[in-house]
C-alpha positions as CSV (number, residue, x, y, z in Angstrom):
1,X,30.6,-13.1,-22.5
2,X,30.4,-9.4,-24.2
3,X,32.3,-8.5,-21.2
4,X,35.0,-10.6,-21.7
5,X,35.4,-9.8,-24.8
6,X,35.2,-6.2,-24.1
7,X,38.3,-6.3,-21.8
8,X,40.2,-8.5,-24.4
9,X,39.6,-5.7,-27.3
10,X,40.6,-3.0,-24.2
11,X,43.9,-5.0,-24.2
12,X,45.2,-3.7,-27.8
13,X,46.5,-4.8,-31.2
14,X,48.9,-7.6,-29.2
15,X,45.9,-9.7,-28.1
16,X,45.1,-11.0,-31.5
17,X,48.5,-13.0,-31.6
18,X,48.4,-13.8,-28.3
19,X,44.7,-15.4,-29.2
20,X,46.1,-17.2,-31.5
21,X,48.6,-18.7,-29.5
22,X,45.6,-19.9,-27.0
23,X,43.8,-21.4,-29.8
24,X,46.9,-23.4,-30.5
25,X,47.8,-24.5,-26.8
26,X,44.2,-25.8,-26.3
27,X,43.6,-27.7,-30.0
28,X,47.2,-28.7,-29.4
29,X,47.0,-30.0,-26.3
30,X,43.4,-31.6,-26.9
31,X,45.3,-33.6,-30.1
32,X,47.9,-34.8,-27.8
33,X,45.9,-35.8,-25.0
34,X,44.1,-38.1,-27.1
35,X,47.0,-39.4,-28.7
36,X,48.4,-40.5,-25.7
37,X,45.8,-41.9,-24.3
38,X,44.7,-44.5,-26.7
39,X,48.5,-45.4,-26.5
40,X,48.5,-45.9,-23.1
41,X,44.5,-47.4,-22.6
42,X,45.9,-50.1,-25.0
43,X,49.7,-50.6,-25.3
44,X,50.2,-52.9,-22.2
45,X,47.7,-55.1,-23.1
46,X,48.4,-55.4,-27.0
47,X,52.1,-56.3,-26.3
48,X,51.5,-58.9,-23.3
49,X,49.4,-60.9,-25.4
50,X,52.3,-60.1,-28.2
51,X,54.9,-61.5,-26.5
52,X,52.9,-64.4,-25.1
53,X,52.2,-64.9,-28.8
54,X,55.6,-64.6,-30.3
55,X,57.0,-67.5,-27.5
56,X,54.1,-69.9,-28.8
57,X,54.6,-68.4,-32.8
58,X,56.3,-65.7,-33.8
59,X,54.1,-65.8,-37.1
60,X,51.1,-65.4,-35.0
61,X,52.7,-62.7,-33.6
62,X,53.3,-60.3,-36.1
63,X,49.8,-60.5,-37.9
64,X,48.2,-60.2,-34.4
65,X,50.7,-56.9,-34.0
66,X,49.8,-56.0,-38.1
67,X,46.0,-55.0,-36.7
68,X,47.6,-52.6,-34.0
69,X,50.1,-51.1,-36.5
70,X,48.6,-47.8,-35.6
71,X,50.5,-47.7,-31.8
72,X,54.2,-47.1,-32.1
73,X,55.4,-50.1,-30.1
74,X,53.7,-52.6,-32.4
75,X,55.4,-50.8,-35.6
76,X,58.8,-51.1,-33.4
77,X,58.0,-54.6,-32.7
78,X,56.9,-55.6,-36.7
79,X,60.1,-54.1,-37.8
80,X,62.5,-56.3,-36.3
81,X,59.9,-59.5,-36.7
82,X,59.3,-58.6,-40.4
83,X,63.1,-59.9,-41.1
84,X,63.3,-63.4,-42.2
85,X,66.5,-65.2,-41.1
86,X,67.5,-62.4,-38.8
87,X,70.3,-63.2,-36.1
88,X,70.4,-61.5,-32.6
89,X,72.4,-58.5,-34.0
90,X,70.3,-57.8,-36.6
91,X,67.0,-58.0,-34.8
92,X,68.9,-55.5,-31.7
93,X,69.5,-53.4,-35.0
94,X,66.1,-53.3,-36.4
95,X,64.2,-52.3,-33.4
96,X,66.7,-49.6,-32.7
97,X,66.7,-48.3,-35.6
98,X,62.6,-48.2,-35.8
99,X,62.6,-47.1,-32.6
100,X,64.2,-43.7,-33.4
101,X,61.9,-43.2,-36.2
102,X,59.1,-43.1,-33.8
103,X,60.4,-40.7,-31.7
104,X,59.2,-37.8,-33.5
105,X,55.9,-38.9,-33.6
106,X,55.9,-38.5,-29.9
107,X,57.9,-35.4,-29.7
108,X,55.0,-33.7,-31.8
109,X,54.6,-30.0,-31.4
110,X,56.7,-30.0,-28.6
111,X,58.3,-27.4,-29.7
112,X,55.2,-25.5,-30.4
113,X,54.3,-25.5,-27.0
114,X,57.9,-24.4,-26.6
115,X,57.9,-21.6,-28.6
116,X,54.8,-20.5,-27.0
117,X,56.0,-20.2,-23.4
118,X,58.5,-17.6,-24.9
119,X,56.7,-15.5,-26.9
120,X,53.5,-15.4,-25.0
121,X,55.1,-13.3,-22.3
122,X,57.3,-11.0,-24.7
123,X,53.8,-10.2,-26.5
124,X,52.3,-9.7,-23.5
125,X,55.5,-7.0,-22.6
126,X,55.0,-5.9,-26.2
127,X,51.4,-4.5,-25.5
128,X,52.4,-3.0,-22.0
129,X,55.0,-0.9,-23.6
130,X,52.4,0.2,-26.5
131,X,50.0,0.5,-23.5
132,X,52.2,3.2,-21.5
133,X,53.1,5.0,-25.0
134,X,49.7,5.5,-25.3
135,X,49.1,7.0,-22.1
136,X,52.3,8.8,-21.8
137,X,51.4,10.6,-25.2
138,X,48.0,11.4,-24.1
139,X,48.9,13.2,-20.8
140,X,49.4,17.3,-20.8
141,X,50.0,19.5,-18.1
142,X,47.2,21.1,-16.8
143,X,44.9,18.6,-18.0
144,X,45.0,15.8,-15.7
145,X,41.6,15.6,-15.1
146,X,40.2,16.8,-18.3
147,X,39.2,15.7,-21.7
148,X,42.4,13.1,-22.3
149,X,42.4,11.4,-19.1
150,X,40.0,8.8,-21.0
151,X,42.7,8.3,-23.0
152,X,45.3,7.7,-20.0
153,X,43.3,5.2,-18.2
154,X,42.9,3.4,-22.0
155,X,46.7,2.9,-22.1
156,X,46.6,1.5,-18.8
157,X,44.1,-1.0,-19.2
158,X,45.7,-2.0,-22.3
159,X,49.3,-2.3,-20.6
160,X,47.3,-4.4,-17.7
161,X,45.1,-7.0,-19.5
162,X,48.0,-7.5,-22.4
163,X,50.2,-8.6,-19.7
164,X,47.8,-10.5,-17.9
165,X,46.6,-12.5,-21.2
166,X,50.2,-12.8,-22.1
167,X,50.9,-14.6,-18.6
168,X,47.8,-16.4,-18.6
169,X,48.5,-18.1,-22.0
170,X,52.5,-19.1,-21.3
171,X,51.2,-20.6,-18.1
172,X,48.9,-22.8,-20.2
173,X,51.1,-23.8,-22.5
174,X,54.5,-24.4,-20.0
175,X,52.0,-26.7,-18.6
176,X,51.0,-28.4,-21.6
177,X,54.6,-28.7,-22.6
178,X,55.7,-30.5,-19.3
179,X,53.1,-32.9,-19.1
180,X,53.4,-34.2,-22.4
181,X,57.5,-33.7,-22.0
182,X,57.0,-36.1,-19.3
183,X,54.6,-38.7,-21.1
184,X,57.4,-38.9,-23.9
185,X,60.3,-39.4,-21.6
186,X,58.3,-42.5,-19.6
187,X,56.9,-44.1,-23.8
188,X,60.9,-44.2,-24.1
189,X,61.8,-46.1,-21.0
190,X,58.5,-48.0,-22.0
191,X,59.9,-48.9,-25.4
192,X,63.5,-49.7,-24.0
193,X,61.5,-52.0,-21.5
194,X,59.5,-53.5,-24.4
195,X,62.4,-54.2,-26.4
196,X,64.9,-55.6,-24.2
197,X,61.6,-58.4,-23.7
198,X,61.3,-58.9,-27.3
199,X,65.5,-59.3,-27.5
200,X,65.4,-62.0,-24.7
201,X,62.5,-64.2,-26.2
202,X,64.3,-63.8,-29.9
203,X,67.2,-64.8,-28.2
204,X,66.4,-68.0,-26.7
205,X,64.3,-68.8,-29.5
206,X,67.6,-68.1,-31.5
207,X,69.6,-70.6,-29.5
208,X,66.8,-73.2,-29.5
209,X,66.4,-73.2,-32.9
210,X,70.6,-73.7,-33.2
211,X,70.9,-76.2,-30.8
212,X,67.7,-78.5,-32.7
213,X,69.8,-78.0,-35.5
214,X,73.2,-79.5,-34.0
215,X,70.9,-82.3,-32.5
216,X,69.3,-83.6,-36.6
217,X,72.8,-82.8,-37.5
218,X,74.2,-85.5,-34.9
């Protein structure tokens, strides 16, 4: 361990930034992997017994869906189901609408991780080019060998682990930022699929509900 930490100090002033950026990818990444995975260990199940619900009762529905509000696709769902008296556009509208909202949620720190795969490297460049000043400025003819060349071999070791650390933490974070790019893109074909259920039940239950209406009418 004081090794370690012997050839992070050896690496110069830009390996406290680029510490800081690997405390952020990890506790980043560590909050997002558990937010998606209590979305995914329970959102399939919660809205199959949703929609089983909702063709039964659509009351029942949306207070079974009220003690999930905490996933996004039951929010998505109470929006629309929370209407009284909506029609078919409306209810398309709603969970739109609400379903935009929620995108951010998902899209959280994204850009973080983002913003990290760019810099990371340019720090890393950053401490190479302080890393060959410093050697550069420490060399003199004559005395290649002499008192200085501790100094020389100092600039290069800080040029070499600055870039290395600087590599090491955009690689972390590039992956970060695609796995989690990826989980959002398949929660919004997940949503679209989700939705486009919920429209087709509300639908029919639309129609039924008109067409019992025509028949006390008659």
């Amino acid at each position: 361990m004081s090794k370690l930490f012997d050839t992070l100090v050896a690496g110069g002033i830009t390996i406290i930034p680029l510490m800081i950026c690997s405390f952020l990818v990890v506790t980043l990444a560590i909050e997002r992997a558990i937010f998606w995975s209590r979305i995914k260990k329970q959102q399939k199940r919660i809205i199959k017994t949703a929609l089983n619900i909702y063709q039964e009762d659509p009351t029942q529905a949306e207070k079974f869906l009220q003690q999930h509000i905490d996933l996004p696709i039951a929010r998505i769902y109470l929006e629309a189901l929370s209407i009284p008296n909506v029609t078919p556009t409306e209810f398309v509208l709603a969970l739109d609408a609400k379903t935009q909202s929620e995108i951010p949620k998902l899209k959280r720190f994204n850009n973080i991780f983002e913003i990290i795969v760019g810099l990371a490297p340019l720090l890393g460049l950053l401490g190479t080019v302080t890393g060959l000043i410093t050697s550069f400025g420490s060399l003199t003819l004559g005395d290649v060998g002499g008192s200085k060349a501790l100094n020389v071999t100092g600039g290069i070791s800080e040029a070499l682990i600055s870039t290395a650390v600087g590599l090491i933490v955009a690689v972390m974070a590039l992956i970060a930022a695609s796995i989690f790019r990826s989980l959002y893109s398949q929660q919004v074909a997940y949503f679209d699929e989700c939705c486009t259920q919920l429209e087709l039940q509300h639908l029919r239950s639309h129609r039924q509900n008109k067409h019992e209406q025509v028949n006390v009418n008659v």
